[in-house]
Wavefront OBJ file of the C-alpha trace (Angstrom):
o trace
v 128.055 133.971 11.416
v 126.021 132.995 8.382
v 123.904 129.540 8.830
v 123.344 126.918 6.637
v 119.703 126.447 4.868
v 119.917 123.020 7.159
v 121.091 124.465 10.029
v 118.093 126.681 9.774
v 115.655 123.990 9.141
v 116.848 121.497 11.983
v 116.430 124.883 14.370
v 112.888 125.621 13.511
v 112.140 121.841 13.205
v 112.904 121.846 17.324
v 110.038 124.578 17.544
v 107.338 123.603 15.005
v 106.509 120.501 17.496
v 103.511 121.783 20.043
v 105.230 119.330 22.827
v 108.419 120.385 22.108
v 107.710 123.615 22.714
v 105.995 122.939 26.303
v 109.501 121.320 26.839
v 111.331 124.645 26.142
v 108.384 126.078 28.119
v 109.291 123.743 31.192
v 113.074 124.467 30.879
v 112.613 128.034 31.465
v 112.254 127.322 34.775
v 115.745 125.786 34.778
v 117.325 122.167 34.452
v 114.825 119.697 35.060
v 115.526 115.954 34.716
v 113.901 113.731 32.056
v 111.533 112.418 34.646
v 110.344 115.477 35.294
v 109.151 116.145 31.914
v 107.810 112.841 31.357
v 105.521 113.758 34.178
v 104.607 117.012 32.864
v 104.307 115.701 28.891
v 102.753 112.752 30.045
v 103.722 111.020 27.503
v 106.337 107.350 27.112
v 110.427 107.427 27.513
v 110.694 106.842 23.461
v 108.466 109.957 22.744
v 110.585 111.978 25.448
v 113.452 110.746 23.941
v 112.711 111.709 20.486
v 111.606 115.060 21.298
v 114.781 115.784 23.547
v 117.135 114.447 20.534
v 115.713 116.858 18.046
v 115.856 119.832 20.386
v 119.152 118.916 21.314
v 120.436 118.285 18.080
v 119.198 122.023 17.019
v 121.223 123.563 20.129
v 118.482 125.195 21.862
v 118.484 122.934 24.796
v 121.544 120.457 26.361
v 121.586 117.712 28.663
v 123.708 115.950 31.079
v 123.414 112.720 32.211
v 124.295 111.900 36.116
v 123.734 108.581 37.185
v 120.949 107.188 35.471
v 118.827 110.036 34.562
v 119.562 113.113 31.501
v 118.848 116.674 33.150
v 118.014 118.973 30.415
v 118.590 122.823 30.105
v 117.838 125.555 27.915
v 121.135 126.529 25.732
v 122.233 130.483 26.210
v 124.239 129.686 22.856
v 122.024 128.122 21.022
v 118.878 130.375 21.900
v 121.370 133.390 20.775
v 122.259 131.443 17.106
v 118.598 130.961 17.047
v 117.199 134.617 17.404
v 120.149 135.438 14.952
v 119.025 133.348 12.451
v 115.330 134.806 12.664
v 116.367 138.097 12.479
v 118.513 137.108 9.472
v 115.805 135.092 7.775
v 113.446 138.434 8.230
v 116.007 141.163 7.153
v 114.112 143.163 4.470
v 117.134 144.321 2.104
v 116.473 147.700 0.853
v 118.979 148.130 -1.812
v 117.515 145.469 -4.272
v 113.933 147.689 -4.964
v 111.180 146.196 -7.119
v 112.530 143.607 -10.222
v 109.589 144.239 -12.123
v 110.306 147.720 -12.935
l 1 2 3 4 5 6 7 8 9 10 11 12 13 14 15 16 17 18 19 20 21 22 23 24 25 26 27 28 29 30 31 32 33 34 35 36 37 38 39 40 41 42 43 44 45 46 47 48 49 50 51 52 53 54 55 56 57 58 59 60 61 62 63 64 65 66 67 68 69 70 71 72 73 74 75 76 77 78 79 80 81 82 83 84 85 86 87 88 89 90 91 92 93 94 95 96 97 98 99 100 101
């Protein structure tokens, strides 16, 4: 499976954020609900929010919503499409040599 340029970007756009990454951090752990992380973040519902859109709209984390709270998880898809795309964004090709030569 070959990924967009965009599809890239919006993936490593969900991990160039320092709190989004303490969110991913916190999820290892396993689902926790938004309140949770608003504790741990300490930071307002609309910055929790924003964060949790981006992440989920790159596929590296889901959420559910029961009753009136969102309970977020770490995606096992979209952490796999994300290590794929590193490792295709880092694959040194070694048929194309030297173009200055």
């Amino acid at each position: 499976m070959e990924l967009t340029n965009k599809q890239i970007t919006v993936i490593f756009k969900a991990l160039c954020d320092e709190n989004r990454v303490q969110i991913v951090r916190l999820l290892q752990n396993g689902e926790k609900c938004a309140c949770r992380l608003l504790e741990a973040l300490q930071c307002t519902q609309p910055t929790l929010s924003h964060h949790m859109k981006i992440l989920c709209d790159s596929g590296l984390v889901v959420g559910r919503k029961e009753g009136k709270w969102m309970y977020y998880s770490i995606s096992a898809e979209g952490t796999d499409i994300a290590v794929q795309c590193l490792r295709e964004l880092t694959k040194v090709s070694e048929s194309g040599g030297c173009c200055c030569k």
